[in-house]
C-alpha positions in Angstrom: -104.0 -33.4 -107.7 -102.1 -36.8 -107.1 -105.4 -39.1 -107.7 -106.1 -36.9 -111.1 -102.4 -37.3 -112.1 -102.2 -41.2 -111.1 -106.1 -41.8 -113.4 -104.4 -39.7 -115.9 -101.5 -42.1 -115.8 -103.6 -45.0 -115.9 -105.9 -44.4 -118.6 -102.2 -43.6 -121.0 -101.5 -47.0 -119.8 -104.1 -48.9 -120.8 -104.5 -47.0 -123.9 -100.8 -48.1 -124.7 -101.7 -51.5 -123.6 -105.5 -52.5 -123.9 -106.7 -54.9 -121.0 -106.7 -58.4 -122.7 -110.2 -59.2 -121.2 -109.7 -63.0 -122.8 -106.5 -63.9 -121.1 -107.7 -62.0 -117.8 -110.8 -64.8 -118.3 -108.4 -67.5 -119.0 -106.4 -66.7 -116.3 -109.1 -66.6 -113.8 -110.5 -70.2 -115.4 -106.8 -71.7 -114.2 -106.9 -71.2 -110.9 -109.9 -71.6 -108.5 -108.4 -68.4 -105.7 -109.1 -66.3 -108.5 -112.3 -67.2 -109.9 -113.7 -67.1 -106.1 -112.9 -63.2 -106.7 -116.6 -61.9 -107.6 -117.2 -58.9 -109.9 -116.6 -56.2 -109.4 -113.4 -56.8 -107.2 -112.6 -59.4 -109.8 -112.1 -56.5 -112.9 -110.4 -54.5 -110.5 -107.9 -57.3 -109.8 -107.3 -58.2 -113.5 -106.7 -54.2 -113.7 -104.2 -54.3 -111.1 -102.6 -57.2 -112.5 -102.2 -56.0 -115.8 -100.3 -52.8 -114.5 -98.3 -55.0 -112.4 -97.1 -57.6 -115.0 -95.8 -54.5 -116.9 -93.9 -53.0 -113.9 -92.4 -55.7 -112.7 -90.1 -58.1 -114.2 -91.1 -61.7 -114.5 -88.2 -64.3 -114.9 -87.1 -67.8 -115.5 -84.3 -69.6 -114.6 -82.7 -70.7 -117.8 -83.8 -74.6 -117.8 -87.0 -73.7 -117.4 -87.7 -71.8 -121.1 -89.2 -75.1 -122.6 -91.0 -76.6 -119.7 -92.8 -72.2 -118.5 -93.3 -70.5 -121.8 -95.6 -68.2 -120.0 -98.3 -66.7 -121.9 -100.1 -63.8 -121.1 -102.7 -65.7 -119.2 -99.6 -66.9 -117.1 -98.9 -63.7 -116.3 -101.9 -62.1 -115.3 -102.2 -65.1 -113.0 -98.9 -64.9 -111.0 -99.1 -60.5 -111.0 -103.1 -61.0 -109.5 -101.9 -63.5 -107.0 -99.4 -60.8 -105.3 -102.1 -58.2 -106.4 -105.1 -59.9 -104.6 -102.9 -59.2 -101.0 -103.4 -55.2 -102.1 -106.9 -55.4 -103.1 -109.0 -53.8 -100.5 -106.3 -50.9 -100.6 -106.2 -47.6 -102.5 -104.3 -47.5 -105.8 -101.5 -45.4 -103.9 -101.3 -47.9 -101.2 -101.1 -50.6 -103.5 -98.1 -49.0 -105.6 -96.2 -47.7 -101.9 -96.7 -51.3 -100.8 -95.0 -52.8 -103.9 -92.2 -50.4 -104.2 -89.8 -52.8 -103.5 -90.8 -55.6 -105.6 -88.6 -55.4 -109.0 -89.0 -58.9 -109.9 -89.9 -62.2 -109.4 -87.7 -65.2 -110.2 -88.8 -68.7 -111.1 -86.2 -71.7 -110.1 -86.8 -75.1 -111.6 -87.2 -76.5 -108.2 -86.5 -76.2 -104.3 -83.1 -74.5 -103.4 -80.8 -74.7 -100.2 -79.7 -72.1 -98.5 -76.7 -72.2 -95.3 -78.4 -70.0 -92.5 -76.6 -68.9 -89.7 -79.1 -68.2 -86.3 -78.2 -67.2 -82.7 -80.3 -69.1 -80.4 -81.8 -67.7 -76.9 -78.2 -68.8 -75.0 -75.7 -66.9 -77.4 -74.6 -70.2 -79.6 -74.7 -69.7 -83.2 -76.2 -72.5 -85.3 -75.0 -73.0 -88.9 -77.1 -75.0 -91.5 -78.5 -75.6 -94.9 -82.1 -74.9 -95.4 -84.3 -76.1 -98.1 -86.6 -73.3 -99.3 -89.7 -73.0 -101.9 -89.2 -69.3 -102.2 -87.4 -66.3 -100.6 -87.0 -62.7 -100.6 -85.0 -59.4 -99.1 -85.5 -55.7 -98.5 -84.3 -55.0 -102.7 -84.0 -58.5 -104.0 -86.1 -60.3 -106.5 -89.2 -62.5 -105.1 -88.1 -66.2 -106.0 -90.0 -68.8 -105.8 -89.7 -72.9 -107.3 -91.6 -73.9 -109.7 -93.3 -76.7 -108.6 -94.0 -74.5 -105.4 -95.5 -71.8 -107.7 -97.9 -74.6 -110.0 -99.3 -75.7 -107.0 -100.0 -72.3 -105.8 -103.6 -70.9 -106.8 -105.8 -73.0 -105.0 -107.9 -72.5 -101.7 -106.2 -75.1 -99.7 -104.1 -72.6 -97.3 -101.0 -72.8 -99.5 -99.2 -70.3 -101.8 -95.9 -69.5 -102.6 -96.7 -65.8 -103.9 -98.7 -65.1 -101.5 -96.1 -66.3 -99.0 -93.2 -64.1 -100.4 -95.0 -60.9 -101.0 -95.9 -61.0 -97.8 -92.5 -60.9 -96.5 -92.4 -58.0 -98.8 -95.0 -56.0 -97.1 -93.6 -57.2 -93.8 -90.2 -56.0 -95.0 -91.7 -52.2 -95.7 -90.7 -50.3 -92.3 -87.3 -52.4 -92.2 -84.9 -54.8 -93.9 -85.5 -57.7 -92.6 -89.4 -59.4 -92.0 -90.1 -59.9 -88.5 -94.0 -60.1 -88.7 -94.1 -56.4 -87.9 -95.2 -54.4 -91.3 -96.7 -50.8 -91.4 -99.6 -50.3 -89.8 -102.7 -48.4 -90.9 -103.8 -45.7 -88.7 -106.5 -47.2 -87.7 -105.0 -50.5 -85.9 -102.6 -49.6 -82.8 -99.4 -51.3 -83.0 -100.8 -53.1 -79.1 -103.4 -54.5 -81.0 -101.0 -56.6 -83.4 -98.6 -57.3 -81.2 -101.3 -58.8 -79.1 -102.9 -60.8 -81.7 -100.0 -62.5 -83.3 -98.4 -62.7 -79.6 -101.4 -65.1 -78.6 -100.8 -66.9 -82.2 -97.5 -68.0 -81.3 -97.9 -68.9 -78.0 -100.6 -71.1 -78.9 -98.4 -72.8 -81.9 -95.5 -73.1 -79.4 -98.0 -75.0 -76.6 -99.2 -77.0 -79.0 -95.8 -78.1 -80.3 -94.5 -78.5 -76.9 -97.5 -80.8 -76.8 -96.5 -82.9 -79.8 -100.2 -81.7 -81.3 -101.0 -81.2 -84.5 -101.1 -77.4 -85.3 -104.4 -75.3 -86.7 -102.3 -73.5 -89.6 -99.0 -74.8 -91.4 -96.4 -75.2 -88.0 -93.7 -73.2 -90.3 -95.8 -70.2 -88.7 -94.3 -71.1 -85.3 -90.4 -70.9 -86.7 -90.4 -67.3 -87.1 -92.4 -63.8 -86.0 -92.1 -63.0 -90.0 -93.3 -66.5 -91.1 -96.2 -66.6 -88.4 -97.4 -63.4 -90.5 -96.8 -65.0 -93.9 -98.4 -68.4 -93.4 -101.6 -66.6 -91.8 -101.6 -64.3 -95.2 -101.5 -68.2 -97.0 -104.4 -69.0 -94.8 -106.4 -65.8 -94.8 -106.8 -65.7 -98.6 -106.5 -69.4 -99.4 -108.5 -70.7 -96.9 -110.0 -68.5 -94.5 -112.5 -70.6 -93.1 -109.4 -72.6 -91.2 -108.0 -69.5 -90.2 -111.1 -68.1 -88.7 -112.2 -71.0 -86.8 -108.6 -71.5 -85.4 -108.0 -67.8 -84.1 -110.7 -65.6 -84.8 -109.3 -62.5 -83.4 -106.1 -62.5 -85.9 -108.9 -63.1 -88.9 -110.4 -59.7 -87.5 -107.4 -58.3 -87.1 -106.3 -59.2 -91.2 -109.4 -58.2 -92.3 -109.0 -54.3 -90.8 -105.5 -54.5 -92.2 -106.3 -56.0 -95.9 -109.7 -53.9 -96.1 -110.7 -57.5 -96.8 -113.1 -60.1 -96.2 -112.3 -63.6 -98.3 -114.8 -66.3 -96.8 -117.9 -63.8 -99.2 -115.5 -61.8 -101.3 -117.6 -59.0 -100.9 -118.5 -56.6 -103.9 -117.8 -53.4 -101.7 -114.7 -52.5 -100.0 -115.5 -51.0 -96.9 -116.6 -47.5 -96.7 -113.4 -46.3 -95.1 -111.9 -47.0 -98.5 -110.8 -44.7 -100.8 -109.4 -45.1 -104.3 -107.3 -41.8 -104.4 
């Protein structure tokens, strides 16, 4: 009842708003993570996107109306980057998962922010932290804009990527601690394993004054260890796998994904209900 009622919902959509096949083409022509998408995933995507672009709110800070006008290309680029994280997941999934995403906000540049943490002895630390993007449980996804225009690539970076993560991670609780909702078919041992042997390895290698596998910003935080291997995992898997193998398994059971062939199937345990 639910799947014929969501289709039904879908196809008034789309008849209210025809998919702008050109811009979806334009869009994919910008930025090389989303031409890597093959067809049919790829239609599916710009689908996906289109829908999203609508549901959400896309904004700009003030100074920036001149320098982002933001066509529709534009904005089928930025919705299919947070879209692409949901691909490999059923349509309900995909609208459950984004729930609380209302809007994303795009600042001219970089941004501080004073943070407060309590360290493992009990002494509170106060100081100002530069940031490329944030989120919360019900705020807006923001993110700079020089952050976001070198997003889109398959170098291991992305600012969209990075934030809606946190917004998945942020699902079963307010805050992101690199703990989001599991499917039924990965036991919550099993990720807390994984990641566990992640961080521990970061942390050694730190320790070590070594260079780390993945972006060391993973190693600051159990919901940034999460987010950067999301960045890595659909940017540039091939570095992800070869550093920890076991945590690319264990995304691509979770994402109902496989990047490195962007296969044309989704797994058969998929189900588009």
């Amino acid at each position: 009842m639910f799947g014929r009622l969501r289709h039904w919902r879908n196809a008034w959509f789309e008849t209210r708003h025809p998919f702008p096949e050109a811009d979806w083409r334009e869009a994919r022509a910008r930025l090389p993570l989303l031409a890597a998408v093959p067809e049919p995933a790829a239609t599916r995507l710009g689908h996906r996107a289109w829908h999203f672009a609508h549901a959400k709110r896309l904004s700009r800070h003030p100074s920036l109306a001149e320098a982002l006008s933001l066509d529709v290309a534009d904005r089928l680029a930025i919705a299919a980057q947070a879209c692409l994280l949901t691909l490999g997941w059923s349509d309900r999934d995909h609208h459950d998962a984004f729930a609380n995403v209302h809007e994303i906000l795009i600042l001219p540049d970089a941004f501080q922010r004073r943070v407060e943490e309590l360290d493992a002895f009990g002494v509170m630390h106060e100081y100002d932290d530069q940031r490329v993007g944030e989120t919360s449980h019900q705020g807006p996804v923001v993110v700079a804009y020089p952050d976001l225009m070198a997003s889109g690539g398959l170098d291991g970076f992305n600012v969209l990527i990075h934030e809606l993560a946190h917004k998945l991670d942020m699902a079963n609780s307010l805050d992101a601690d690199g703990f989001p909702p599991l499917p039924g078919d990965i036991a919550p041992q099993d990720w807390h394993r994984e990641f566990t042997a992640v961080w521990d390895d970061l942390q050694a290698r730190l320790a070590r004054g070594e260079a780390t596998p993945i972006d060391d910003y993973a190693a600051s935080h159990p919901g940034e260890c999460f987010a950067v291997a999301c960045e890595y995992f659909f940017t540039a898997p091939g570095i992800l796998h070869a550093a920890y193998p076991a945590l690319y398994a264990l995304l691509t059971r979770y994402f109902r994904q496989d990047p490195p062939w962007r296969r044309d199937a989704f797994p058969p345990s998929y189900h588009s209900a």
